[in-house]
N, C-alpha and C positions, 0 to 999 in steps of 0.2 A: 911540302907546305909547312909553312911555320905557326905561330902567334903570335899573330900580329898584337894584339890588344893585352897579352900577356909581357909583350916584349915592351909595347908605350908606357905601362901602370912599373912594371916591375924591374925592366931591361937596366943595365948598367949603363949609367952616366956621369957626367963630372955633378958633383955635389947629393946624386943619389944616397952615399952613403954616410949623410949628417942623420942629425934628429924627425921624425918622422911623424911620432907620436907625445905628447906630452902631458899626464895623467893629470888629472887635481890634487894630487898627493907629490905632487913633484917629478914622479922618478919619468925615466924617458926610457924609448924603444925607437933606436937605430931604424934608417932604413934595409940595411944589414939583417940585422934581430927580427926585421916584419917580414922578411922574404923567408929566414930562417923556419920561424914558427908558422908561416904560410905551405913551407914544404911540410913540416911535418903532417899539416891537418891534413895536405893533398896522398899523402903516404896511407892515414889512416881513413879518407874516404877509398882508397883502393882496397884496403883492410877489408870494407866494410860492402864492397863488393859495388860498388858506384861505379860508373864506367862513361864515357863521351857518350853528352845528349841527356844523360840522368837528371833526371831532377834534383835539388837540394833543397827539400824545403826547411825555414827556421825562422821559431819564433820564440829569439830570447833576446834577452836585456842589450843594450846597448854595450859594447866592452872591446877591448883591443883584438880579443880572442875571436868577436866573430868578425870584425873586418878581416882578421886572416881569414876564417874559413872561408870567404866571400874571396880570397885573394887566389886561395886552396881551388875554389871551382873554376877560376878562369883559368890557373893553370892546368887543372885534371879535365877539362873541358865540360866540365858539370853545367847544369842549369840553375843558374841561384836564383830560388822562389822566396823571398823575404814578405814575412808576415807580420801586421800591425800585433805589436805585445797587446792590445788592448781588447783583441778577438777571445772570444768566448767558446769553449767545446762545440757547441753546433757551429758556428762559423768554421772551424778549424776542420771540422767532420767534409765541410763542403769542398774546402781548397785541397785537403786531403783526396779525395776518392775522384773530384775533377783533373787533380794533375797528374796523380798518378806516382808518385815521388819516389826514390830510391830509396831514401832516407827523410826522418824526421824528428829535428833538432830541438830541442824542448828546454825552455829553462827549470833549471833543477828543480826548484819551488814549484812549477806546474807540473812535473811529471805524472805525483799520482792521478791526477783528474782528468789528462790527456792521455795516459796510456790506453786504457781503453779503446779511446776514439780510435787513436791510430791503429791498435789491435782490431777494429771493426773493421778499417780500410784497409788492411790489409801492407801496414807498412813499417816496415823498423823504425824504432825510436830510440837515439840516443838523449844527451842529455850534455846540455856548452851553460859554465855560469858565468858570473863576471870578475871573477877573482880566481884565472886557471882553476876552476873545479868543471867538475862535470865528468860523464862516462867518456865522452867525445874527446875533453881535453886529457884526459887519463891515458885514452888508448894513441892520442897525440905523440902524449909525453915520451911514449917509446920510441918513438920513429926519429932518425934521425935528421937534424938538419941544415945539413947537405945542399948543394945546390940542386935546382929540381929542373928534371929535362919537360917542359910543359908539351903539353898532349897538343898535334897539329892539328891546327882550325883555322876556318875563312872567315871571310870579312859575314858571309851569311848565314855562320852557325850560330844556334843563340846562344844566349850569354847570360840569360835573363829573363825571369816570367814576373810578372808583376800584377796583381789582381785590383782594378780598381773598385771603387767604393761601392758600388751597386746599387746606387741611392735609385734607380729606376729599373730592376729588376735584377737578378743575376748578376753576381761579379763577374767580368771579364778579364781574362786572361792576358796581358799585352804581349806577344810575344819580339823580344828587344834582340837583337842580334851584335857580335863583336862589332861590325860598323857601323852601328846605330852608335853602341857605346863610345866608340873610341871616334868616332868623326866630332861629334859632341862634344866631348871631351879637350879635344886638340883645338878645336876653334873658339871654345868658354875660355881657356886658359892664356891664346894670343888676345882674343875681344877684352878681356879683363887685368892684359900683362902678369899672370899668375909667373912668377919665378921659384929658384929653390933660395931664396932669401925670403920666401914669404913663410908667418908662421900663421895659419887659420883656425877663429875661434871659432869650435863646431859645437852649437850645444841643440843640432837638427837629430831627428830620430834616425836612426838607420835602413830602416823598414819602405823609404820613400825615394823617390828619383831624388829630391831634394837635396837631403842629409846623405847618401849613398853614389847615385850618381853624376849629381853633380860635384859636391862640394869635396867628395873623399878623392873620386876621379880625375879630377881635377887639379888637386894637391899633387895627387900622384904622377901623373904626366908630368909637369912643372920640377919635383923634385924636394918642394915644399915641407915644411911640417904643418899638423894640426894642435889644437889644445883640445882634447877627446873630453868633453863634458856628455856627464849622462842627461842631463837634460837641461832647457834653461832655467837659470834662478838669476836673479838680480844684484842679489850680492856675491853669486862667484863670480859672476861676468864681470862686475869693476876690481874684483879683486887680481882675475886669471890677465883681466883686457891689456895690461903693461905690457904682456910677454907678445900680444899680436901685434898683426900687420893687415888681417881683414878678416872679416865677419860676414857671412850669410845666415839668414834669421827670415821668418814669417813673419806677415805683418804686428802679429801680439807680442814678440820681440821689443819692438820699434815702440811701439807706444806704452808699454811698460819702459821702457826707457826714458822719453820725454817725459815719462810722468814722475822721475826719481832726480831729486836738486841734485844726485851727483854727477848726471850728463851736463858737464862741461867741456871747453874748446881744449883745457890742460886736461881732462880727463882721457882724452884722443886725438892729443896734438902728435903721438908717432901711428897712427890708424889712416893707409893712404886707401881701403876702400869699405863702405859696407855697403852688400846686397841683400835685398828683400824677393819675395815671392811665393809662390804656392797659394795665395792670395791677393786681391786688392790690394795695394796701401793708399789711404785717407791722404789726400793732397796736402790737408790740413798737419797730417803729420810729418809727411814733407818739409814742410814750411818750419812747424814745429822743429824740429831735427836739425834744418839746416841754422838754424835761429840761435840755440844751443851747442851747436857745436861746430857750423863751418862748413861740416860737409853735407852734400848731397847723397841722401839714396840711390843706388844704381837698382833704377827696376825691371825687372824681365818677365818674361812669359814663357811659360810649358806646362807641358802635362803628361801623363804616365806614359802614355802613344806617342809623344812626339820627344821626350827629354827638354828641351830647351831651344824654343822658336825666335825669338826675339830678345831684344837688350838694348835699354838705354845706352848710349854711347857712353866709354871712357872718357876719350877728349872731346868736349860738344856738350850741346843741351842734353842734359836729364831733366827732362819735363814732365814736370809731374800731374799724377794722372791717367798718361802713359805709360805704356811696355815696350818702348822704344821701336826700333826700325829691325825687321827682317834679318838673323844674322848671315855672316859668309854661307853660300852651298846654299841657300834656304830660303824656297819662294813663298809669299805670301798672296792671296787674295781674296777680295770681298765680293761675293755673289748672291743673289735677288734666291727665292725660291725655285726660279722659273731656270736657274743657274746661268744668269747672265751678270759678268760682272758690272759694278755698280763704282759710281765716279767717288772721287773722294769725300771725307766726310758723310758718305752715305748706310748710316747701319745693315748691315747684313750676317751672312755667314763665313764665316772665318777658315779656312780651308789651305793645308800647309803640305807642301812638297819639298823634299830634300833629304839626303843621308840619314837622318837622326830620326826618320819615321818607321814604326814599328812595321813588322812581318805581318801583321794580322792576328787575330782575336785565338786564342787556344781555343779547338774544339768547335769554334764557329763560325766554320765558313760563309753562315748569311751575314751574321752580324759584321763579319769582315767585309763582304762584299757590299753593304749598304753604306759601310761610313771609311771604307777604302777604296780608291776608284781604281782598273784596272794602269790607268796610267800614273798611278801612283799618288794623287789629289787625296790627301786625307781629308774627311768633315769632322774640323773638332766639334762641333754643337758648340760652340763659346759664338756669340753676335759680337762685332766690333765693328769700329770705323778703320780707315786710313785717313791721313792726311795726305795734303797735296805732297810732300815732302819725306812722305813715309814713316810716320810716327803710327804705332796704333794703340787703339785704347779698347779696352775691353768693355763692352757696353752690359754683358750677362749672359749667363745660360741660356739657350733657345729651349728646353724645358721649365726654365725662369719667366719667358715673358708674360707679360700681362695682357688679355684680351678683353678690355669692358668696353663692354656696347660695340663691337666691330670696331674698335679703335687698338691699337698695337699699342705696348706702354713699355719700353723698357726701363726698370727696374733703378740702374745704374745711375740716367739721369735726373730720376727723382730722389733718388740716395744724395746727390752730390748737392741740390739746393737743399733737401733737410740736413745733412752735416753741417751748412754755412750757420743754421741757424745759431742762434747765441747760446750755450747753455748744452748743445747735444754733442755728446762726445761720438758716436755713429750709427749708425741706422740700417734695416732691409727692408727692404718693398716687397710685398710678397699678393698676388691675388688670390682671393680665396671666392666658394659659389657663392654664388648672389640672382636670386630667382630673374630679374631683370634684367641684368647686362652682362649676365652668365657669369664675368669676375668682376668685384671690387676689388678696387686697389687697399692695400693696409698696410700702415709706416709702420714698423714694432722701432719702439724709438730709445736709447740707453741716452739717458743725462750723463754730463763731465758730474765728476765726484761734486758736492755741494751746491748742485747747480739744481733750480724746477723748472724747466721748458713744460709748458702746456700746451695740448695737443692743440689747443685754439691757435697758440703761436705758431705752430708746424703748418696748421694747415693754410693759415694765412701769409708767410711766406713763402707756400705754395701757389699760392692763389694767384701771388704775385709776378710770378716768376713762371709758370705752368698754363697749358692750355686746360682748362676746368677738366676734360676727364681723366688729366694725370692725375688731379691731385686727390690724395687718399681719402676715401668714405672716412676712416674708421686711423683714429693714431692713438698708439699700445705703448705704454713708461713700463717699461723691464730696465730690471739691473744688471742685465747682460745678455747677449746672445749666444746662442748656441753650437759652437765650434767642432769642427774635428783636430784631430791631433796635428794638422798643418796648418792651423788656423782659420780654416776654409767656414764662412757661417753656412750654416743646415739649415737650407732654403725649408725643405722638405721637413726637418722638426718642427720650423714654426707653422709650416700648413700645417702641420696634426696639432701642434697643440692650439691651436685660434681655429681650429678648422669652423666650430657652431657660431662665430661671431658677429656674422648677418642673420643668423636666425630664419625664420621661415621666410620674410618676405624682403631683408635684407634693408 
């Protein structure tokens, strides 16, 4: 038995061995040089007493050095558990003692306040920075490297633990297998023509299927380079953007973008694609984007259990909006509660079958058995339509929707008439208790910069366009909403902080 998945990302091909990596400081790392410094980390997780199936867990900075270690586990056959940099010691305490890890990767700067933890769990702690430092890349540095014989695995070994967000209790464990990874992988890169002429500006977190398994993956199969930013800023992006060929970004990308005079059509007249996702993106900024610059956004749909389910077409309508059609390998469908599928255009549950779906939950086999079905039907909880034609649109979280007075309220299409309104840059619907109709509906509403939409204007342009019990009791002017690090807005933040805003009798 071979590896496979080690063989697609890292194997010898024609153009393999150009540029791979290309720093903000200029200098570059071969595809050559990333296999290289990929053997050695694999050399010293054997040091360090790792073995096929181990866990790796790691949470540090963004940096050339841990995409190899991440390169290091797929060849040593390790489990790479990639952790949000933005976790805190008790969080860190939880993914620690749940996973159980061989090892645990720490950036320098957090060592002293994470040793501990991991000394409570019971698990080694090196130490990877982003400037070859670290105990990790130290004990690296010795190892030679050599070509590396990688550890034989199947298409069902995992590859991959990924803890999602836990906004509704307990993070869950996804557990992602080499053919999860690599089927995904080979089908994103034909769907999006990815070649090794392409050079991709990555200024996504590491830590997320996004930034990691798509975009890096991706590269890799194809043969491509990247431009490795630590994170996005707006003036590296027009600075670095010359040297690319395409871009993947979260929606907050995109509209920091439209909002800056230098997205021009000369600004990305050599840019044949950019993709968005991990979020909605605003039709409006759609429109915006293509307005300014020509192109269209390519938008897709995934999630940490599935990798990547859907995609606006290359050649064809990108409709915006949507998250395009069902890719290769990969069924879609919309079903009632009663699990009867439902005609088109019909909101329901969104429910996805195909290679790229995860193994089931670490450690929980109810939680697996409830939102995996034994014939392999995952339940994302995402509500969405199809079109007759196969386009789907994401309507919201089914722990998003809105229930006032025994009427169902999704979220999404009352977002998308208050974004039309004049003056609001984007908006979340959110229901909160309400002694009467159990939930009210509440707009929390962000103005465009220099702009005062009054919630009277919101609600009347609802009124207009809405059946009276969508439209929101109650509209909230914030100067912004509440994100995670993918750009994803926290439904769940703004219930707690509006949560008293009907008051006793609502």
């Amino acid at each position: 038995m071979s590896n496979p998945f080690h063989e697609a990302l890292f194997g010898h091909r024609s153009g393999r061995d150009g540029t791979f990596l290309i720093l903000p400081d200029g200098a570059r790392i071969s595809h050559a040089q990333f296999r290289g410094r990929a053997a050695q980390f694999a050399r010293a997780l054997g040091v360090l007493g790792v073995r096929p199936g181990d866990r790796v867990a790691v949470q540090a900075e963004k940096s050339a050095d841990v995409l190899a270690l991440y390169a290091a586990c797929v060849g040593a056959g390790a489990v790479f558990l990639p952790l949000n940099t933005a976790y805190v010691p008790d969080e860190i305490d939880y993914f620690l003692r749940d996973a159980e890890p061989a090892l645990f990767v720490a950036a320098p700067a957090a060592a002293a306040r994470l040793a501990p933890v991991a000394e409570a769990a019971g698990v080694r702690m090196v130490t990877l920075g982003t400037a070859g430092d670290g105990s990790l890349a130290a004990l690296a540095d010795k190892e030679e490297r050599g070509p590396l014989l990688p550890v034989a695995r199947g298409a069902g070994d995992l590859a991959a633990l990924l803890y999602t967000s836990g906004t509704t209790g307990r993070s869950k464990g996804a557990m992602l297998s080499q053919g999860n990874l690599l089927s995904n992988a080979l089908v994103l890169a034909e769907a999006w023509r990815f070649t090794a002429r392409d050079v991709l500006l990555h200024a996504l977190p590491v830590f997320h299927t996004h930034g990691l398994f798509v975009a890096t993956n991706v590269t890799l199969v194809a043969g491509g380079a990247m431009i490795l930013m630590p994170r996005f800023d707006a003036d590296e992006v027009f600075r670095l953007m010359p040297q690319a060929t395409t871009m993947m970004g979260v929606p907050t990308f995109y509209t920091r973008l439209v909002a800056d005079a230098r997205l021009t059509r000369a600004a990305v007249e050599h840019m044949r694609l950019f993709v968005s996702g991990s979020a909605p993106l605003l039709a409006q900024t759609h429109r915006d984007f293509q307005a300014a610059t020509g192109h269209m956004i390519l938008e897709r749909y995934g999630m940490t259990e599935l990798n990547m389910a859907t995609s606006n077409p290359y050649a064809g309508e990108r409709r915006p909006g949507t998250v395009g059609m069902p890719l290769p390998e990969v069924e879609l469908r919309i079903r009632d509660d009663a699990g009867r599928d439902l005609p088109p255009d019909t909101p329901g549950m969104i429910e996805v079958r195909g290679p790229n779906v995860f193994q089931g939950y670490w450690r929980m086999p109810e939680k697996t058995a409830e939102e995996l079905r034994p014939d392999g039907w995952f339940i994302t909880g995402d509500i969405g339509t199809q079109s007759a034609d196969g386009y789907v649109t994401i309507v919201g979280r089914a722990k998003d929707l809105v229930i006032s007075g025994g009427f169902n309220i999704y979220p999404a299409e009352v977002e998308a008439v208050i974004d039309a309104v004049e003056g609001v840059l984007e908006s979340a619907v959110i229901g909160l208790p309400h002694d009467d109709l159990g939930e009210g509906v509440v707009a929390i509403v962000v103005p465009r910069p220099g702009a005062a939409p009054t919630a009277d204007l919101v609600r009347e342009a609802c009124t207009a366009r809405l059946a009276r019990f969508k439209v929101p009791r109650r509209v909230v002017l914030v100067d912004a909403l509440p994100r995670n690090a993918m750009g994803k807005v926290q439904k769940a933040e703004l219930r707690r902080q509006h949560a008293g805003l009907f008051g006793e009798r609502g």
